[in-house]
N, C-alpha and C positions, 0 to 999 in steps of 0.2 A: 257787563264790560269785563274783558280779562283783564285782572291786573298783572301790570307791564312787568313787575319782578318775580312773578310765577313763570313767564311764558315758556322759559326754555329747561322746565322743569321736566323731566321725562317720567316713564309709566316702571311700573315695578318688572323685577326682573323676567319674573313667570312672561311679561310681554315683549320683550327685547327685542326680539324678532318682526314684530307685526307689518307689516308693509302695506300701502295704501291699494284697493282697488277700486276705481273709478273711471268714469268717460274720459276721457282728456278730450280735449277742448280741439287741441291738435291731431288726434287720432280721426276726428270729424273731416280732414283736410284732404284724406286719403283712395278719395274716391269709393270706398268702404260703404257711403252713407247713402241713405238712399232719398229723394225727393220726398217731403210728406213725413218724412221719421224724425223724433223727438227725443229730445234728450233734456237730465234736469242739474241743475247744481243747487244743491242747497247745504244749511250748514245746520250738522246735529250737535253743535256743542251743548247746545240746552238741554238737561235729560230731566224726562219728567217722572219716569220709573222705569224700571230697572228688574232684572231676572238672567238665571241660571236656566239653562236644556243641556243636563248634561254637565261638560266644562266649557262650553259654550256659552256667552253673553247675549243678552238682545236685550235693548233698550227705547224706549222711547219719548221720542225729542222731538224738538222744535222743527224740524227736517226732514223726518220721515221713520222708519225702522234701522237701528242705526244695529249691526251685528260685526260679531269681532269671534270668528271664529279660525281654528286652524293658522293662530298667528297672522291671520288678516283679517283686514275690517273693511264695509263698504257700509254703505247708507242706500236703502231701497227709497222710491218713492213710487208717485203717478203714474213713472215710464214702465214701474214692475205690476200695476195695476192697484196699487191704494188706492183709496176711495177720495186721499188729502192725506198730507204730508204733516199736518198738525198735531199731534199725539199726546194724548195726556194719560194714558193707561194703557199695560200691557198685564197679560196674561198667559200661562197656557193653561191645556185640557189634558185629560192620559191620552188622547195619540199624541200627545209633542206639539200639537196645532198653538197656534200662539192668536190669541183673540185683544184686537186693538181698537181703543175708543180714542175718537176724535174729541177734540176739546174745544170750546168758543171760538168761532159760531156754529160749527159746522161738527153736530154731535151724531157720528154714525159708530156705528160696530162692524169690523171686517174679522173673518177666520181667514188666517193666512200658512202659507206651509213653510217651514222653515227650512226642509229639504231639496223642494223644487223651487223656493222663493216663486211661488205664485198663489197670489187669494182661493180662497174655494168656497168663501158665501159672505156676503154683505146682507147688514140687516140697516139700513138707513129709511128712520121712520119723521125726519126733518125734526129732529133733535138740537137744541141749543150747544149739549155737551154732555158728553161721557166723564164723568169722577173717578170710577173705581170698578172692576170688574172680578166678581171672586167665585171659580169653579171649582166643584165636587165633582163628583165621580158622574151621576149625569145627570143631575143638573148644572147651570150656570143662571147667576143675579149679575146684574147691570145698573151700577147708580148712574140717573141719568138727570138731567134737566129740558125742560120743554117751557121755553120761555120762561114763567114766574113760576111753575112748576117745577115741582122734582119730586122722583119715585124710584120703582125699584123696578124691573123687567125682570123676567125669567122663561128660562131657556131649558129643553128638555132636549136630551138625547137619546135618539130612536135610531139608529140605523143613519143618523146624521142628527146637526142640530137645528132643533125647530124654534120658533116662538112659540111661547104658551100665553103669558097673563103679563099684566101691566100693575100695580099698585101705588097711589099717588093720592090717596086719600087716609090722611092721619086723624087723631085725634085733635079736636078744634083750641085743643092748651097748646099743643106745639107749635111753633114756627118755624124752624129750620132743621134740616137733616145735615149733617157734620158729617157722617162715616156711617158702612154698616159691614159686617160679616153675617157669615149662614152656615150651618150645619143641614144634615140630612133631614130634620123637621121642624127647624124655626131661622127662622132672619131675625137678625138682633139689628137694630135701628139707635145711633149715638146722635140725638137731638139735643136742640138748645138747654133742655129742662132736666135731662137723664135720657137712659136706656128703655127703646119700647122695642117689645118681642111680640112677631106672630106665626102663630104655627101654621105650617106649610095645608094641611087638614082642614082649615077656616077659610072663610071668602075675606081674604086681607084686600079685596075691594071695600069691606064695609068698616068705617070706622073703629067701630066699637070692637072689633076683632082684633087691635092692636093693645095691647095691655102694657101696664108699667111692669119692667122687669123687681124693681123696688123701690119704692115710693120714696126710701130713703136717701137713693142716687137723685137727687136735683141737681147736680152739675151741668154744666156744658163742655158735654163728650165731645173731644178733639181727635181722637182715634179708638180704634176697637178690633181685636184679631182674637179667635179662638185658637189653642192649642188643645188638645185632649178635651177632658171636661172641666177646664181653666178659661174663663174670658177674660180677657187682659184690656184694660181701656184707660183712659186718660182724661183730666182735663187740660189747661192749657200749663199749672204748675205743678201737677201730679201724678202717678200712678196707681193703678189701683189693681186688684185681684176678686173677680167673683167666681165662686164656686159652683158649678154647675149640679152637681150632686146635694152638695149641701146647702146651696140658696142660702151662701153667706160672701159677704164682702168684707173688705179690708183694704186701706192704704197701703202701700208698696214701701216701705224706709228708702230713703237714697239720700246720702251722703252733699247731694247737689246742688243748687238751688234752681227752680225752673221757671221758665215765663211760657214759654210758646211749644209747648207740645204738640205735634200735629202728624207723627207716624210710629208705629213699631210694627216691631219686626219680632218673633218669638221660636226659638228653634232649642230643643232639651232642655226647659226651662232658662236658658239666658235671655233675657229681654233687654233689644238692641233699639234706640229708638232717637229721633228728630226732633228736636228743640230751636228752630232757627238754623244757625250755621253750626251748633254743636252735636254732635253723634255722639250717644251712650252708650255704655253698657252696663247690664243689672245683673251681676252674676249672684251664687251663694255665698261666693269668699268676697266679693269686691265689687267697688263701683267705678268704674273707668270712664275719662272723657277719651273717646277717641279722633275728635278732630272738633276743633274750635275755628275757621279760618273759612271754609267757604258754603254756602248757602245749598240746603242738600235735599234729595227726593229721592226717595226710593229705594228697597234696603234690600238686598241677596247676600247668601251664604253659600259658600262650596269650600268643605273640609274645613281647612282654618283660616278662607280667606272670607272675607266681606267685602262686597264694592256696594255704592253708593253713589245715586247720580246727583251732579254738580249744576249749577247753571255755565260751565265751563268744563263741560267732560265727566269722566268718571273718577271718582275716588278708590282707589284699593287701599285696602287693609289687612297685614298680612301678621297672623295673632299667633305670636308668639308663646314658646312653654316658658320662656324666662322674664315674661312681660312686659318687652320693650316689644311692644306693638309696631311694623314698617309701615309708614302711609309714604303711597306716593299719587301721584296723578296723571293720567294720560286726556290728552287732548288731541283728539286724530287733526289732520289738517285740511284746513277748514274754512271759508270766510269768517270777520269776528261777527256777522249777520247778514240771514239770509234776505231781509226787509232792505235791498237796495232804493236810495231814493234817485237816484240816476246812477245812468251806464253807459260807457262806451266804449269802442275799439278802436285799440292803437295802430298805426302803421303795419305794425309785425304780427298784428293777429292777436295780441293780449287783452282779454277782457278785464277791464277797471269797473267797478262798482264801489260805487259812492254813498257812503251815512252819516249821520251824527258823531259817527265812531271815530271815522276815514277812511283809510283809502282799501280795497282789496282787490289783487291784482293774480288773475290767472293762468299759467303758461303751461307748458308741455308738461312741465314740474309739479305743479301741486299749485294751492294759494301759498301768497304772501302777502301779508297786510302792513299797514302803516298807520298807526293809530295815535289821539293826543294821548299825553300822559294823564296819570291818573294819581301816583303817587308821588311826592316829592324826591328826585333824583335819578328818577326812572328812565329818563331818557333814554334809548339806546339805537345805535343804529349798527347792526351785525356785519362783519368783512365774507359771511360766508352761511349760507342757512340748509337744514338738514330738512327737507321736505316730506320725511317720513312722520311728521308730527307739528304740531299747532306751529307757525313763522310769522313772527311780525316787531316790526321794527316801531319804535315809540317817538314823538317829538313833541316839542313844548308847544304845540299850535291846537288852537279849538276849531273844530266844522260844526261848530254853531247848531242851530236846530237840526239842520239837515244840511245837505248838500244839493242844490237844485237844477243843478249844471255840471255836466263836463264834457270839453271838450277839448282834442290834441292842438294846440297850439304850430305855427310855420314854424317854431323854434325847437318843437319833439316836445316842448316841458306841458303839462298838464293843467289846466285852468279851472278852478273849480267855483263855482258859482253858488255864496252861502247864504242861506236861508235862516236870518235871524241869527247875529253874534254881535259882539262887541270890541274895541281892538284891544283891551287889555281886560284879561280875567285875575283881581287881586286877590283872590281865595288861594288856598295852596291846594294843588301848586300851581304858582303863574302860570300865566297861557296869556299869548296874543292871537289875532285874529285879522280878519280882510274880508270885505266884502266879497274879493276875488283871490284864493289863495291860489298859488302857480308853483308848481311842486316838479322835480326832476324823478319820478317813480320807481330808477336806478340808482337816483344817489339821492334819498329821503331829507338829504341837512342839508340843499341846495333848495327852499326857500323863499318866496316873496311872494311880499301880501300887498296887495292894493285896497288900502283903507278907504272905502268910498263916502268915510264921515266926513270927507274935506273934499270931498267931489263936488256934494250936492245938499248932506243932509242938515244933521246939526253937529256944529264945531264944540270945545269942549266949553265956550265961553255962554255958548246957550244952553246948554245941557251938560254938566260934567260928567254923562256918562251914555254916549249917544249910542244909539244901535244900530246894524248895517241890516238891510234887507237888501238879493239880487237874486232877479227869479229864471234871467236867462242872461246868458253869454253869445255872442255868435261871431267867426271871422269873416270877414267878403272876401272879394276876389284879390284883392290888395295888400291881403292880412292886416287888415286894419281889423280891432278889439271893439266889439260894439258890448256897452252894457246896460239892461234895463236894471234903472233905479227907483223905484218906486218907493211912496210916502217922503219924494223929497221935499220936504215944506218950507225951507228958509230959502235956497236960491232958486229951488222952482226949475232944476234941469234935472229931466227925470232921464236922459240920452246920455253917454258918457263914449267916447269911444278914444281910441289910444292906437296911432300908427305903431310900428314893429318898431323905429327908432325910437319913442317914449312920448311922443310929441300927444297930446291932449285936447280934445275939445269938448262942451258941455252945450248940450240943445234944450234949450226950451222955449217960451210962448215972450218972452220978454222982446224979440227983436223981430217980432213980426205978429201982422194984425190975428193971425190963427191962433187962438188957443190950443194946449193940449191936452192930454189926462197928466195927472200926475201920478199913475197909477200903472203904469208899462208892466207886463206879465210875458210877455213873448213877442221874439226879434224875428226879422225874415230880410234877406238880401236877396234883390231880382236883380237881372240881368242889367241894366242899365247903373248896378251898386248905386241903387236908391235904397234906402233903410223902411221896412214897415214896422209897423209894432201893434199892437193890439193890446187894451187895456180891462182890467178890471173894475167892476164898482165899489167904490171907498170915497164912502162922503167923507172922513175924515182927513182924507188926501185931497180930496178936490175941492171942498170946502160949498158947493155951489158956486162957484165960480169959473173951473174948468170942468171942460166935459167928464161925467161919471162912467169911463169905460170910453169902448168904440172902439176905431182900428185909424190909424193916420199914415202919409208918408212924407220920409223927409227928402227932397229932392235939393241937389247943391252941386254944384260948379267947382271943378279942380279940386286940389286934395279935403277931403272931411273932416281934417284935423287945422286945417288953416282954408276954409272955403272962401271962393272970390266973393260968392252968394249964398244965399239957400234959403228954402221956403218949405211949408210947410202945406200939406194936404187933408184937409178932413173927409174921411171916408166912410164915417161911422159915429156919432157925434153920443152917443151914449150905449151901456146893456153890457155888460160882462162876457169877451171875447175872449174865451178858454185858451186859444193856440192857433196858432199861422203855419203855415210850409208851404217853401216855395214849390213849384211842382213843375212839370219838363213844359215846354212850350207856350211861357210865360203865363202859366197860371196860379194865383193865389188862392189857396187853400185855405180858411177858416173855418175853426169849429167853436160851434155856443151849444148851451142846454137842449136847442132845438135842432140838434146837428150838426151835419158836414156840409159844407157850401163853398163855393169858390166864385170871384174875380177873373175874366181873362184879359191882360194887360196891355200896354200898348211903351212908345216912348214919349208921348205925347205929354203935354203939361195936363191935360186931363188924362189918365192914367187908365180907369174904367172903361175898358170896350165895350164886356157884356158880364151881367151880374146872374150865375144860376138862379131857374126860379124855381127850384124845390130843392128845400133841404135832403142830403142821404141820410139813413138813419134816423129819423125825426124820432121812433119811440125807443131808441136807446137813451141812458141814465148819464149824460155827459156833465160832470159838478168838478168842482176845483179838485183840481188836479190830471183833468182829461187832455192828451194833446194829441198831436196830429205829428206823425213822423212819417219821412217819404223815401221807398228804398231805391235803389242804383236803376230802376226802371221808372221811376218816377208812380209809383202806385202809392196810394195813399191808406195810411195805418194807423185810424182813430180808436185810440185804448181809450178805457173806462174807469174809474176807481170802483168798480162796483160790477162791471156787467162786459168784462173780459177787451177784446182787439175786433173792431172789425173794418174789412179792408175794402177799398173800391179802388179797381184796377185803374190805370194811366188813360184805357177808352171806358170809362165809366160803366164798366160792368163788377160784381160781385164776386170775389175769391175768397176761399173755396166756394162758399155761397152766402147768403143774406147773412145766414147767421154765423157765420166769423168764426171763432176758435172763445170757446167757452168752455169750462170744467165738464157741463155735461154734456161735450163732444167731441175734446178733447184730451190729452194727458197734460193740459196745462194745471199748474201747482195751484196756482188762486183765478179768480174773477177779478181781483183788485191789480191793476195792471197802475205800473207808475214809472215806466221808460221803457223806448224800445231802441236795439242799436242793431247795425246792419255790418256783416262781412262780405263785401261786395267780391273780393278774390276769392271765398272760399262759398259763397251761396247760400249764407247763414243768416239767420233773424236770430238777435237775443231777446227776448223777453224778460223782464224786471219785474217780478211779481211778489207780492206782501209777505210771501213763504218760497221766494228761491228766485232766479232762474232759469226758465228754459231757452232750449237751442233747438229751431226747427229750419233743419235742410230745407232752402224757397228754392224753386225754379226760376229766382232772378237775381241775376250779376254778371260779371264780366262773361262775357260771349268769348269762346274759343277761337281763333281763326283760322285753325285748321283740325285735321285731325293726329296732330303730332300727341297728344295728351291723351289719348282714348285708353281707358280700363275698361276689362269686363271683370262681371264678379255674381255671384260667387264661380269658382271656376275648378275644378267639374263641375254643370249644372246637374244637379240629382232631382230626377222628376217622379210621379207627381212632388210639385211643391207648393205652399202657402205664400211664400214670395216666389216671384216671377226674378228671373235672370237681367240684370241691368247693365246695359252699356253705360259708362260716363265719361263726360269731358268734351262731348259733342258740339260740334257749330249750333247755332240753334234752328231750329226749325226742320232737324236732320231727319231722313229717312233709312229702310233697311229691309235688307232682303236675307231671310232667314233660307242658305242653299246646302245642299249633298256635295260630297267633292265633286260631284259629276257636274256640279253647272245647275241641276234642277230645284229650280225655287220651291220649298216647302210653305215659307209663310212671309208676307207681303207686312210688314210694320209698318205705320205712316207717320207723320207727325200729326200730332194733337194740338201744336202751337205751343207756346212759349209758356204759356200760364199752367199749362197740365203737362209737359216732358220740360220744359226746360234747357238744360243742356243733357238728360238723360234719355234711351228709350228703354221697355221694358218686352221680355218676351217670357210667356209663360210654359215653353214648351210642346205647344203644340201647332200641328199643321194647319193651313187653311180651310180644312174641313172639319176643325174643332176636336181632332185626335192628337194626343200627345205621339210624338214620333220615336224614332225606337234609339236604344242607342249607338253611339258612333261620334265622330269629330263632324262638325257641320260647317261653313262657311257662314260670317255676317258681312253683307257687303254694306255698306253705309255710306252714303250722300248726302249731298248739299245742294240746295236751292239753285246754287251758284255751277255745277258741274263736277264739283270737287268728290272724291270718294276714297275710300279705301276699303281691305278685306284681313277680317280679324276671324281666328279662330274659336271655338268651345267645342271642348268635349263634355256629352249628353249623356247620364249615366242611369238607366230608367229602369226603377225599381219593381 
C-alpha cells in the first residue's frame, strides 16, 4: 500500500522530464484497433530488482518489464511477447540482452532485447519460480525452484544461448538454498548451515561434489556476491568477507545494528546492502544509513547515483562529495494494483477497477486512484492532479476484504459492493465502512455507505462488533438497488433492495410457505423485473433448515419496495450456484462446478419452459469465484479462477473456439480471470486478471447504421504486408468490392458474419486470383444487407 503522505512526492531531478508511454484506453476508440488485437494495463509499482544498460533503467515488477529510458518510461508485458508479467529477476548478458525469471507460480526464463523490445528465446521448463539469475561472459546460472525443489540451471553461450545442466542435488545436512553467485570455475551456494562450493570441472549432479567452502562458516547465508577475488556474504545481522586467495574470512565491523539482511550490492569495494526497509552503505571511511522508510529490492549503480527498487516505485540516491546524500522517489502512474477484484465501465468510457485498496479509475489521462487511508491525517482529496506520475486521492472509508461489485448507479455515483468489513474500524486511523459504499469517482468526499448490519445481520446489541458480507449488487429496469446479503442469521432476509427515492424492502422465507438459502452469491433481473438469485453452500448460514445453495425467484406485484404481494419460487433447492446472467431472449444463464447451463423463461407463475440438458464446458475448473458475464449481443463469458474466459455465442456455438482465451493462446496476463466488463460503443471486453488487465477489441457492440463512421487504415496500404488493410465502423454484416478507377473489380470481400468481421472488413492486398495487385489508388465499394452502400478510397503502395 502507498502511503497516502508520500504520494505526491516526485523523482529526482536527473528525471524531471520523463513522460508517460502507454495504450490509453481512449486511443482504442479511434478506429486504429483492429478486431482480435490486445492490449494490457497493468501496474509495475512493485519492483523486484533492478539494473543499469547504460544510463538506462530496467526493472522488474509485479507488471511486467518496467524501463525508463530517454526520460521516458513504459511497462512491457504479454502484448510485447513475455512469457507473464510476474517478475521477480532481471539480468543482463555482454550483448545488452536482458534475461527475466518469472516468479510463483509460474517460474520461466525469457532473453529479451532491450532495443527492439521483443523476446528472442524462452526456456520455460514448468518451473514453480526463478530467484536470481547471475551471467559471466558465457556462461549463465539460474536459481530456480520446482515444486519442493530447488537448484541451479546453467546456460552456455555458443553462437546463442543453450541449456546445458541442471543441479538440485546437495548434500543430505543441508536444507535450504538462500542465494548463490558463480565465477568462471565454481558456483558458491549460501545454505541454511554455511557456504557450499562446486567447481564447474565436477558432475555437481552428484552430491558429494559439493564441499563446504569452511567448515567454520555454519551460519545461515542470506546473501552472497563476488567482487574480484573477495566473496562478500551475510547472515541475517552480519557481514562478512572471505578471501578467495587466502582462504580466510572475517566479520565486516559496522557501526549498525542489523536484523534482516537479505541483499548486497558491491562495486570498488563499497558494499551497498538491504536490511528490511534500510539501505547501507560499508565504505573505508564510513558507515551510512541511506534510507530507513520503505521496504526495498534490488540495488544499481551508475556514477554517483544508486536506485533501488521499492514495493512503491523506485528509490534514487544521488551520493554526494559533501555527504548529504539526495534520496527521492519516482512512482510512474499507475493503478495502486494490478489484482482488480472487480471492474467496470462508466457511461464515458472510464474504466474503474476495484481492491481492498479502492477505487482506480482510467481515462484518456493516465490512472487516478482513490484509496482508504492509511496513516492518521492523511486524508486528501486534490483540486488538480499531474498525470505524469503516481495520482491518488485518500479517504477515511475501508473496502473491506475486497470489493465484489461495481456497478454505475441511475444517479452517475458508483456502488461498490464489499466483501467482508465492518462499519467502524477503531485502530488508527479510523475508518468506517458499508456493506454498500456509493462514491461520486469526481468528487472522492461525496460518500455514503449503506450499513447492511441493520438490514439483515447482527445489530450491535447481538454482536458489538458485527460484519458486513455483499457478494453482488444489481439495478432493474426501475432502478430499483437489489442486494445479495448473505449469512444473514438474526432476521433471515438475505434480499434487500432500495427504490432510487430511499424507500427499502427486505425478502425472506418468513411470509411465505417457500424457504430460501440464506446464502445469495449472485443477482439476475429478467424481463418481467422478477429478481433470481442463486446460492452458495454454507451450512453455517442455513443451519439445515434452509435450502444449502440452489437458484430461487422472487416474483411480486406493484412496486418491490412496498409489493401488494409476492412469492417465492424454488428452482434449485440445494449445490453451490457460482453465477446467473440474464441472457437475450429470455434466457437464464447459470454456472456450477459442472459448467454452463441455461433455463428458457416464460411469464408464467411457472417460470421454466425448458431446462438445457447438457452442461457447456463440463471439464473446465469453475470454483468460487467463477461467473458468467453477458456482452451487448447477449453471448455468454464464463471466466475461471484458474483456467482463463470461455465464451459460447448467443446461438450456442464457440468463440474464438472451444478453447476460449487462455495464456497459452493468448496475450492474456493470468488464467485467474475475476471480472469481465464490456464497452458496448467502443467494441471492447475488459478483462480483470490476478496480474493486470486486458482489453480485446470483440466484433460485438453497437451496430453502425449507416456508413457515415467508415475509417480505412492503415492508409497508404504498403504491401506485401502481415496485417491486412481494415475497413472500420461498418453496418454489420457488410460487404465490399475491392475496384480500379475504371469500374473493374479486382477482389470480391464478403462478409464472414458478425462473430468473425464484426463491424470491420479486412483486405490483404491482393486480387481474386491470389496476386497482390500493383500499385495505384483503388476504389472500396462497401454494402449492406439492406441496399445501402458507399465508395471509399486507398492508395496501394507495393514494395
Amino acid at each position: 500500500m502507498i502511503e497516502p503522505n508520500n504520494i505526491t512526492r516526485f523523482f529526482s531531478p536527473l528525471q524531471n522530464s520523463i513522460v508517460i508511454i502507454f495504450l490509453s484506453l481512449f486511443s482504442l476508440t479511434v478506429a486504429q484497433v483492429r478486431i482480435g488485437e490486445w492490449t494490457a494495463l497493468t501496474s509495475p509499482l512493485n519492483v523486484r530488482d533492478i539494473l543499469y544498460i547504460g544510463s538506462d533503467i530496467y526493472a522488474a515488477t509485479e507488471g511486467g518489464l518496467f524501463k525508463l529510458k530517454d526520460d521516458e518510461y513504459q511497462t512491457i508485458t504479454t502484448i510485447d511477447g513475455l512469457l507473464g508479467v510476474d517478475l521477480s529477476t532481471i539480468a543482463s548478458d555482454k550483448n545488452g540482452n536482458l534475461w527475466l525469471g518469472g516468479t510463483h507460480p509460474f517460474g520461466f526464463v525469457q532473453l529479451f532485447n532491450p532495443n527492439t523490445n521483443k523476446p528472442i528465446k524462452s526456456f520455460d521448463y514448468n518451473l514453480t519460480a526463478i530467484f536470481d539469475i547471475q551471467i559471466l561472459d558465457s556462461l549463465s546460472f539460474v536459481f530456480f525452484q520446482d515444486g519442493q525443489d530447488m537448484g541451479i540451471m546453467k546456460f552456455l553461450y555458443n553462437n546463442g544461448w543453450d541449456y546445458r545442466d541442471s543441479f538440485r542435488n546437495f548434500p543430505s545436512e543441508t536444507e535450504s538454498i538462500n542465494c548463490f553467485t558463480a565465477n568462471d570455475s565454481t558456483i558458491f551456494i549460501g545454505m541454511n548451515n554455511g557456504i557450499y562450493k562446486g567447481s564447474l570441472n565436477d558432475n555437481l549432479k552428484d552430491p558429494t561434489s559439493w564441499q563446504k567452502l569452511d567448515v567454520a562458516i555454519s551460519m545461515d547465508v542470506t546473501a552472497i556476491v563476488i567482487e574480484g577475488t573477495n566473496l562478500y556474504f551475510s547472515s541475517s545481522n552480519a557481514l562478512y568477507n572471505y578471501s578467495l586467495e587466502t582462504t580466510t574470512w572475517s566479520q565486516i565491523s559496522f557501526s549498525y545494528t542489523l536484523s534482516n539482511v537479505n541483499e548486497i550490492f558491491v562495486e570498488n569495494g563499497d558494499i551497498y546492502f538491504i536490511d528490511g526497509k534500510k539501505l547501507f552503505r560499508k565504505s573505508d571511511d564510513e558507515d551510512s544509513l541511506l534510507n530507513n522508510q520503505y521496504w526495498l529490492s534490488g540495488i544499481a549503480k551508475n556514477s554517483n547515483q544508486i536506485i533501488t527498487g521499492i514495493r512503491n516505485g523506485i528509490l534514487f540516491i544521488e551520493e554526494n562529495l559533501d555527504g548529504n546524500d539526495a534520496v527521492t522517489r519516482f512512482l510512474p502512474n499507475a493503478p495502486v494494483t494490478a489484482g482488480f477484484s472487480a471492474i467496470t465501465v462508466l457511461d464515458d468510457g472510464r474504466l474503474v477497477g476495484g481492491s481492498k485498496e479502492g477505487l482506480s479509475i482510467y481515462s484518456e489521462d493516465g490512472w487516478r486512484n482513490i484509496l482508504q487511508i492509511k496513516t492518521v491525517g492523511s486524508d486528501t482529496i486534490h483540486n488538480s492532479y499531474d498525470f505524469s506520475k503516481f495520482v491518488a486521492d485518500t479517504i477515511p472509508y475501508s473496502f473491506g476484504g475486497f470489493i465484489a461489485d461495481l456497478e454505475q448507479g441511475p444517479d452517475g455515483l458508483l456502488y461498490c459492493a464489499i466483501r467482508g468489513t465492518y462499519p467502524i474500524y477503531n485502530s488508527e486511523p479510523v475508518r468506517t465502512s458499508g456493506g454498500v459504499i456509493i462514491i461520486d469517482v469526481d468528487n472522492p468526499s461525496n460518500v455514503t455507505l449503506i450499513d447492511t448490519t441493520y438490514l439483515s445481520y447482527l445489530t450491535e446489541s447481538s454482536n458489538p462488533n458485527p460484519y458486513m458480507v455483499i457478494l453482488d449488487i444489481e439495478f432493474d429496469s426501475k432502478n430499483n438497488l437489489w442486494i445479495a446479503d448473505p449469512y444473514c442469521i438474526i432476521k433471515n432476509n438475505p434480499i434487500h433492495v432500495r427504490s432510487l427515492s430511499g424507500e427499502w424492502k427486505h425478502y425472506g422465507s418468513s411470509e411465505t410457505t417457500v424457504k430460501i438459502s440464506q446464502s445469495p452469491g449472485a443477482l439476475a433481473v429478467d424481463s418481467w423485473n422478477r429478481l433470481w438469485y442463486s446460492a452458495f453452500q454454507a451450512e453455517e448460514a442455513n443451519f439445515g433448515i434452509y435450502p444449502n445453495g440452489g437458484i430461487f425467484m422472487l416474483d411480486f406485484d406493484g412496486s418491490p419496495t412496498n409489493p401488494d404481494n409476492f412469492s417465492w419460487k424454488l428452482v434449485q433447492n440445494k449445490g453451490t450456484v457460482l453465477s446467473l446472467g440474464m441472457g437475450l431472449n429470455d434466457r437464464l444463464y447459470y454456472l456450477t462446478s459442472s459448467g454452463l447451463n441455461y433455463f428458457d423463461l416464460s411469464s408464467a407463475s411457472n417460470p421454466i419452459v425448458r431446462e438445457n440438458a447438457y452442461a457447456y464446458f463440463p471439464n473446465t475448473s469453475f470454483g468460487d469465484g467463477a461467473e458468467i458475464k453477458i456482452d451487448p449481443h447477449g453471448n455468454i463469458w464464463a471466466h475461471s479462477p484458474s483456467q482463463g474466459i470461455h465464451i459460447l455465442l448467443e446461438n450456442t456455438t464457440y468463440w474464438p473456439t472451444i478453447n476460449g482465451f487462455r495464456t497459452d493462446n493468448s496475450p492474456l496476463l493470468s488464467d485467474e480471470i475475476t471480472d469481465i466488463a464490456f464497452d458496448e460503443k467502443r467494441n471492447l471486453a475488459y478483462i480483470a486478471t490476478s496480474k493486470g488487465v486486458n482489453i480485446l477489441r470483440i466484433p460485438f457492440g453497437v451496430e453502425q447504421k449507416n456508413y457515415s463512421n467508415v475509417k480505412v487504415f492503415p492508409s497508404p496500404f504498403y504491401i506485401p504486408s502481415v496485417d491486412p488493410m481494415k475497413v472500420d465502423g461498418l453496418p454489420f454484416e457488410s460487404s465490399m468490392m475491392v475496384m480500379t478507377l475504371d469500374g473493374k473489380v479486382v477482389r470480391d470481400v464478403v462478409s464472414q458474419g458478425i462473430s468473425i468481421d464484426g463491424n470491420q472488413l479486412s483486405w490483404d492486398g491482393r486480387d481474386n486470383a491470389g496476386d497482390y495487385v500493383s500499385s495505384g489508388v483503388y476504389l472500396l465499394a462497401l454494402y449492406g444487407m439492406d441496399g445501402s452502400q458507399m465508395v471509399e478510397k486507398i492508395t496501394v503502395i507495393k514494395n
